[in-house]
NUPA-51928 format. One record per atom (N, C-alpha, C): residue in one letter; y, x, z. Coordinates in pm, whole numbers, plus 50000, padded with zeros to 5 digits. Layout:
REM NUPA-51928
AYXZ...
***
This chain:
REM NUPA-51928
X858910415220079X859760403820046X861050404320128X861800400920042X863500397520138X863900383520164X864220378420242X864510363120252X865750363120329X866420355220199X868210354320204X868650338720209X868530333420320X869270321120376X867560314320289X867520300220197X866190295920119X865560299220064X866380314820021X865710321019902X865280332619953X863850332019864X862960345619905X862500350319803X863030364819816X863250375419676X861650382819725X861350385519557X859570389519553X859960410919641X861020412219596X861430427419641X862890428719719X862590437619798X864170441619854X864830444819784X865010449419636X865800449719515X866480446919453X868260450619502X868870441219419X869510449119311X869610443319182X870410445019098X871770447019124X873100457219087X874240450219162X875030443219052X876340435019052X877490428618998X878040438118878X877700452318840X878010463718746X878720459118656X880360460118723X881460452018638X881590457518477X881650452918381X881440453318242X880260459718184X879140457118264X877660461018226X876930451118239X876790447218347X875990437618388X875790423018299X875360424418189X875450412218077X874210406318149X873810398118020X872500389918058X871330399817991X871830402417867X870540409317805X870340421417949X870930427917978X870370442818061X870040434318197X870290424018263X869490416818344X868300418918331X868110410918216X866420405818179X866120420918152X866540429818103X865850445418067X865220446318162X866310447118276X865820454418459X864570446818482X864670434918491X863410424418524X862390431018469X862320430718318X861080435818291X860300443618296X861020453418333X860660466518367X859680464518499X860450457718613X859600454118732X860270458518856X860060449818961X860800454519078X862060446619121X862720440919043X863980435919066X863920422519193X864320420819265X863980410919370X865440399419307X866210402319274X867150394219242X868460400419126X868880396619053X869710404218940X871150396519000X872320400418995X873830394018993X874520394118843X875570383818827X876410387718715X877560393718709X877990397518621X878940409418677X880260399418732X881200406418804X882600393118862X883110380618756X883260369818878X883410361018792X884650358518830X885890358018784X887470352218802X887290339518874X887500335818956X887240315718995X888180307518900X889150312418876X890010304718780X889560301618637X889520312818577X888570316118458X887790309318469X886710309618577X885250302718536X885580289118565X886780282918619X886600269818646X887260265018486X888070271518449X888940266218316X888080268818188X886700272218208X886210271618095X886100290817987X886800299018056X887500304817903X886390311017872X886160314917737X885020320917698X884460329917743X884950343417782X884900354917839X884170350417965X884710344618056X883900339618175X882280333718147X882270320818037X881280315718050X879700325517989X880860335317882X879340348617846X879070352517975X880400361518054X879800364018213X878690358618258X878580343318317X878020338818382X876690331918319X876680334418175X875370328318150X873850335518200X873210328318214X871840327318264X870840320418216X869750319618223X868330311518161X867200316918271X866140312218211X864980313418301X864390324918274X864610332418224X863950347218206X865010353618309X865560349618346X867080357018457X867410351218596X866140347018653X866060342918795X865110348718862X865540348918988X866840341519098X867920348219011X868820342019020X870420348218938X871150344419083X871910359219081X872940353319148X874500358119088X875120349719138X876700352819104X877870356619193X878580364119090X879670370019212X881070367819145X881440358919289X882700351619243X883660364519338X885430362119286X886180369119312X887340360819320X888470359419463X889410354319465X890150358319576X891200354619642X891250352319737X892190339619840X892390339719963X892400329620050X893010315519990X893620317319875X895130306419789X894040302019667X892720305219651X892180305719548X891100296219546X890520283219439X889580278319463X888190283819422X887980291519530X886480299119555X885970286019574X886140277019694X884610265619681X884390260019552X885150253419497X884910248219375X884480258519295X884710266019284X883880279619149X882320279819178X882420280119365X881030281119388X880460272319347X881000256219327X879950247119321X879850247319178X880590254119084X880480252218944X879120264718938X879130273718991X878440282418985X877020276519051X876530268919117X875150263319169X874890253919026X876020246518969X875410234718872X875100243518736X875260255218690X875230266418620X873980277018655X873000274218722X872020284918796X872210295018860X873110292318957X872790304119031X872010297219131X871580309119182X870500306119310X871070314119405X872280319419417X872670325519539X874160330419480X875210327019586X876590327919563X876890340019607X877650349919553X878190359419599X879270359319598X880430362419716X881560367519735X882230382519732X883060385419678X883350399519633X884190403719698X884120409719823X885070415219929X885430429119891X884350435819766X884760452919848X885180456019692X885700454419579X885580455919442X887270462719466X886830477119412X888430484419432X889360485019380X888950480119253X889660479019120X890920475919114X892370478319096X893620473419147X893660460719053X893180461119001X893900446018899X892760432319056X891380436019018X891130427319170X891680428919304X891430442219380X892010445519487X893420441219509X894700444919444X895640441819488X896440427819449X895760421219355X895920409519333X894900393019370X893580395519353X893190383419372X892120384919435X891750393519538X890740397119606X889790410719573X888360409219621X887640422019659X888160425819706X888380441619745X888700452419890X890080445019947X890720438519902X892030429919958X891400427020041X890490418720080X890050407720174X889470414520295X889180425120303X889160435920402X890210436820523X891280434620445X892130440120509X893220429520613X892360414520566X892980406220651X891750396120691X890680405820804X889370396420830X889350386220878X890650383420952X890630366221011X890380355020906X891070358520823X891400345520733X890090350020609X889480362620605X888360362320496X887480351620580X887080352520736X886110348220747X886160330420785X887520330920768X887750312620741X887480309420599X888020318220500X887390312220340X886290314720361X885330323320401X883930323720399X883540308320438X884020307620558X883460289920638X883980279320540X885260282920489X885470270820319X884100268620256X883620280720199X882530283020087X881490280820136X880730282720220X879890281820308X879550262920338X880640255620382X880310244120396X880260238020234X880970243320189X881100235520040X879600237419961X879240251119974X877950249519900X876440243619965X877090245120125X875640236120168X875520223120137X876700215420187X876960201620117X876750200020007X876980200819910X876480204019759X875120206319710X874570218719766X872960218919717X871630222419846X872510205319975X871660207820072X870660217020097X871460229720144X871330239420191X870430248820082X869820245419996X869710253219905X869810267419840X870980267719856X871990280619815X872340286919899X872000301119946X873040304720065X873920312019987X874770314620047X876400320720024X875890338420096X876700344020023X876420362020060X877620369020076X878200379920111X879240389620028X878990403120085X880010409219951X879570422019934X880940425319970X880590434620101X881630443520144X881660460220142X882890461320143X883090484020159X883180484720321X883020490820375X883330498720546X884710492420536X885630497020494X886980490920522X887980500320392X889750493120384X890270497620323X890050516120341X890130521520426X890190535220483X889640536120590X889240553020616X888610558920728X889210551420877X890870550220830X891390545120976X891050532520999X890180523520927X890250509620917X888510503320883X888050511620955X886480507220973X886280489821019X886720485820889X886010469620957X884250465620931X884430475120858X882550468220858X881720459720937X881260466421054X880440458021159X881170446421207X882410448721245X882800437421294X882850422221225X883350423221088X883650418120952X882100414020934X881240419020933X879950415920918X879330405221036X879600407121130X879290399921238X879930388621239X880790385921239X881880375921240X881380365321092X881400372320982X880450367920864X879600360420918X878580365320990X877320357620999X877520345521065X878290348421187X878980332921245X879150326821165X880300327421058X880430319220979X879780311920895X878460318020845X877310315120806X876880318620680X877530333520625X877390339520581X875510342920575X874640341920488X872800344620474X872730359620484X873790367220368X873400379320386X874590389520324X874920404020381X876170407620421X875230426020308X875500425720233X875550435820111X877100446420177X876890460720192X877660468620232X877500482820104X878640482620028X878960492819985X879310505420039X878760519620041X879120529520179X880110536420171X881350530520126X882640539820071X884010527820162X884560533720141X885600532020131X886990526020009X887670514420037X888630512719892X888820525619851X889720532719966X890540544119892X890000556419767X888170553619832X887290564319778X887310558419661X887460547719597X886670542219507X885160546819445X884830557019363X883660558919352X883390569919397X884300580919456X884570592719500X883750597519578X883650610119650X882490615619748X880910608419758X880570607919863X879270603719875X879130589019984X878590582519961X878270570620030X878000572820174X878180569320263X878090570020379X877120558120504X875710564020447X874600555520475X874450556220679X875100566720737X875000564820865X876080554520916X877000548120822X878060537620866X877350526020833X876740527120728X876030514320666X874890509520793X874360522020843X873220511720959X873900507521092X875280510921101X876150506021218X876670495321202X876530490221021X877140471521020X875400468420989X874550471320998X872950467921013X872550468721193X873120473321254X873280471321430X874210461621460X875240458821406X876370448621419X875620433521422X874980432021323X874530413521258X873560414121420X872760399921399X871880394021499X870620391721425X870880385021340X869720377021244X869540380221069X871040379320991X870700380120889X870760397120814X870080392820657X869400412020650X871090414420567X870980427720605X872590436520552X871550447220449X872380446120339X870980456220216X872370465520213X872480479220192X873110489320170X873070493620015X874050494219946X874890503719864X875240515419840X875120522519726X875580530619690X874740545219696X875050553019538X874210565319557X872280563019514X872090548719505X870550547519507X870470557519317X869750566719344X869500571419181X868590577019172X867310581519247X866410582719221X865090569919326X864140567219274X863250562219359X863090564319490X862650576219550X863050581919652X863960573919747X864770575819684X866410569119776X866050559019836X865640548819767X865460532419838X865000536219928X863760540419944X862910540920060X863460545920201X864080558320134X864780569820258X865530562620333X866600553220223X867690545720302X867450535720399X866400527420338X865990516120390X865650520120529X864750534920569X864160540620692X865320544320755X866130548120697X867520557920780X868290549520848X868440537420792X869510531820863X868980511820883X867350507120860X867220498020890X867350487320827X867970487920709X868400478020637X867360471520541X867630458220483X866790449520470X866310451920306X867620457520251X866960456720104X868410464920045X868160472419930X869150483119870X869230474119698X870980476319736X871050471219591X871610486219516X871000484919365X871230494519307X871940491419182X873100499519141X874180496619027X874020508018963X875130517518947X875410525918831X873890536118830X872960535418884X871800543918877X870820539118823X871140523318789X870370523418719X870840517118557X872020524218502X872280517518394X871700531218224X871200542218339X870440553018234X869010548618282X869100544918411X866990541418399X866750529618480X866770518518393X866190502418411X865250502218454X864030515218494X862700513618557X862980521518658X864430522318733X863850524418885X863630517818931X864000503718929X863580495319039X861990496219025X861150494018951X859800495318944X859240508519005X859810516818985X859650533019052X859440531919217X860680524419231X861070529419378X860720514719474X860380504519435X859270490919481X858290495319492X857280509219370X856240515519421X856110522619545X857370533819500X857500537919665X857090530519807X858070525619813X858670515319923X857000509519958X856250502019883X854630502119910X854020509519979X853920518319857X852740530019842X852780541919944X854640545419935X854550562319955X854590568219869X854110563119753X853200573919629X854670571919536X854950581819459X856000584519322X855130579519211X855730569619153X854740562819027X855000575018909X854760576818802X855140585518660X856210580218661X856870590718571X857880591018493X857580583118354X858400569518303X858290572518156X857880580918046X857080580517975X856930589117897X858250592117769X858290597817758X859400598217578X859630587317504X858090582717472X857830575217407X858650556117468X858080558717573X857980545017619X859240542117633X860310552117665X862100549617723X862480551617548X862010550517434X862300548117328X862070532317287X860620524717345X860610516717349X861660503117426X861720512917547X862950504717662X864530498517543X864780512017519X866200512917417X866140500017296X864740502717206X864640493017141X864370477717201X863710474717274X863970462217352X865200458317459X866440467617455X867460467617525X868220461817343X867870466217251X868590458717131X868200449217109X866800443517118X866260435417053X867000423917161X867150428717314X867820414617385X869350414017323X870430428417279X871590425317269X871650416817133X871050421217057X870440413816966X870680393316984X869970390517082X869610380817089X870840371117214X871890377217239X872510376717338X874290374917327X874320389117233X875540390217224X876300390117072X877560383417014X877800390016884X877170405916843X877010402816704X876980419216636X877590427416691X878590428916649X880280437716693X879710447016853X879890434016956X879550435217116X878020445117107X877120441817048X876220446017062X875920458717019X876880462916935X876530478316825X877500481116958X878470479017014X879220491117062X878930489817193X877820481817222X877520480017406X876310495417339X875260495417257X874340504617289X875520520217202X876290517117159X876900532917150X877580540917258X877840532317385X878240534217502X876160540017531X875510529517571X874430531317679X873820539817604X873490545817528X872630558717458X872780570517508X874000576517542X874320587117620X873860584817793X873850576117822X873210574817925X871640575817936X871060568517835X869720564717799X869210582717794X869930590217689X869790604917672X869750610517794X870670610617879X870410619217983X868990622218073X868120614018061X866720613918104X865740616817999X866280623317858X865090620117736X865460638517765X866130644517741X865730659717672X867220659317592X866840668417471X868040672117388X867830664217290X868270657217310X868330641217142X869620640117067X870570650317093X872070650417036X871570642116922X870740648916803X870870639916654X870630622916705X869910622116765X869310611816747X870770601816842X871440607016960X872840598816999X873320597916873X873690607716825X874840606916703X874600598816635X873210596516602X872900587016505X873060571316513X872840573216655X873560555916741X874390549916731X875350563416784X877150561416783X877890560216640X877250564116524X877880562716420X876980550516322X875770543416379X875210533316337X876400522216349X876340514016226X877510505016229X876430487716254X875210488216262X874750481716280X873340481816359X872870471616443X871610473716528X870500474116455X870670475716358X869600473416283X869190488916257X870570497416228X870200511916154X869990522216280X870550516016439X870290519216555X868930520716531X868000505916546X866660505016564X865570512416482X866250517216375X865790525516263X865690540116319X866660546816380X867000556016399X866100559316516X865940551316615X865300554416701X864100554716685X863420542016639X861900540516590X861500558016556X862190560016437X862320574616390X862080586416434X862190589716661X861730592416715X860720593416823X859920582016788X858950583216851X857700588016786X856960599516866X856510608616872X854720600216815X853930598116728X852750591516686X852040597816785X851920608916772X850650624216798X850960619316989X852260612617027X851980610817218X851500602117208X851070588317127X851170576817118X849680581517242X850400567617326X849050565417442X849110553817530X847970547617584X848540536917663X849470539117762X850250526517754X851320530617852X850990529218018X851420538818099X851320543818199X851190528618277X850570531618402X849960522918456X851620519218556X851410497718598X852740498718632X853870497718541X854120503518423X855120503418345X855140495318213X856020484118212X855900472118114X856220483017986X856000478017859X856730480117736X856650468217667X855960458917666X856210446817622X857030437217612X857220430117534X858490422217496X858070411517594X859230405017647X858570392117700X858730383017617X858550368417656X858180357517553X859620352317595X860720344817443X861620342417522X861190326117524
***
């Protein structure tokens, strides 16, 4: 278990913020699969989400098949972050996130993420803004989080310090991406910096970033550098059952199976049946003509069967297409540990 300011997550597992992925339907996917200690939504504009606009409010929707939810707001110091936050507690979240390390120039150089790096005095006074605003609000309830990079650049290692100073402020829990702005997704994560802002804090847990892509990883990292819980993003947007994989680990020791063929055919079709249920048509045919090539990369050689995705003009002839490959003659119970069942909505 991880316990973040009131809230106590069933796994050290976090889902991450996976800016234009992170919908609601592939939330609830990850969940079901197993393992997830907490899911985020992908960035939320504070302006946007306070003015209503549509785009924001798909962002941030949530239900009870999608908790603990947490959210990750984005602004900076001129910006009403408290108020977003408190719109964001009366909306379900169960844990506020702040977006310090997001490299992206349209965030970074305009309205926060990795910006806020780079001027830690005054991040960690809006932190103490947000921080009092949401305790007052949902007596203490809610803790407040953020997700930071090491610093703009190699020359500009704020991490530990920035982290520490965080917690004063009263920051629950301090999420470290192991890169750098400049890197953006570039080279390799840098997990021996990550346990030096995990030596920095006193009390609250710092979960490390970046690179988690096989099961394995969680565990290694978690031992290497101390940290409380690993959030995992782009590794898991081809396989929604690592978190279940690598929660076994983290237990056991033991490597659970692999999916069978069969069953990551099943995943795909219940990844429609939620976009299905979630998103317009339109959104939904061209969210799985994107995720299929991903989905493929763990199946074998399925070229016909992508193609057949990507040129499906509807989820319906998707679900056809795929059904289409699953194999009768493997048909077997499914592997122990591994959901295929729909949940109830």
């Amino acid at each position: 278990m991880l316990r973040i300011g009131a809230v106590t997550l069933e796994t050290p597992l976090l889902l991450a913020p996976i800016a234009g992925h992170c919908d609601l339907a592939f939330r609830i996917l990850c969940r079901e699969q197993g393992g997830v200690g907490i899911a985020y939504t992908d960035l939320l504009n504070c302006h946007a989400l306070l003015r209503g606009t549509p785009r924001s409010m798909e962002l941030a929707a949530t239900n009870g098949l999608d908790q603990p939810c947490g959210m990750q707001l984005y602004g900076n110091w001129t910006d009403p972050l408290p108020e977003a936050a408190i719109w964001a507690i009366e909306h379900g979240a169960r844990v506020i996130d702040i977006n310090m390390g997001c490299p992206v120039d349209k965030v970074a150089k305009r309205n926060g993420g990795s910006l806020l790096l780079c001027q830690p005095c005054d991040t960690v006074k809006l932190a103490e803004r947000i921080v009092q605003a949401v305790e007052r609000h949902s007596n203490g309830r809610v803790p407040v989080t953020a997700k930071i990079r090491l610093g703009w650049d190699p020359d500009h290692f704020v991490g530990p310090q920035l982290a520490r100073d965080l917690e004063r402020a009263g920051i629950a829990a301090v999420t470290v991406h192991g890169r750098f702005t400049c890197q953006l997704f570039s080279g390799e994560a840098d997990w021996n910096r990550i346990g030096e802002v995990v030596a920095a804090v006193e009390r609250i847990p710092v979960i490390g970033n970046g690179d988690i892509t096989e099961p394995q990883h969680a565990r290694d990292r978690m031992r290497q550098t101390g940290c409380s819980g690993v959030m995992i993003g782009r590794g898991a947007l081809r396989t929604p059952w690592l978190f279940r994989q690598a929660w076994h680990e983290i237990r056991t020791g033991e490597a659970l199976a692999e999916p069978s063929f069969n069953e990551k055919c099943r995943v795909i079709l219940r990844h429609l049946a939620l976009l299905d249920r979630y998103v317009p048509p339109a959104q939904a045919v061209d969210c799985m003509r994107k995720r299929i090539s991903w989905y493929g990369k763990t199946m074998g050689h399925i070229k016909p069967l992508k193609e057949a995705v990507r040129v499906a003009e509807s989820t319906e002839t998707m679900r056809q297409a795929i059904q289409a490959w699953i194999q009768p003659d493997l048909e077997a119970t499914p592997r122990a540990g591994f959901r295929t069942q729909e949940a109830a909505f």
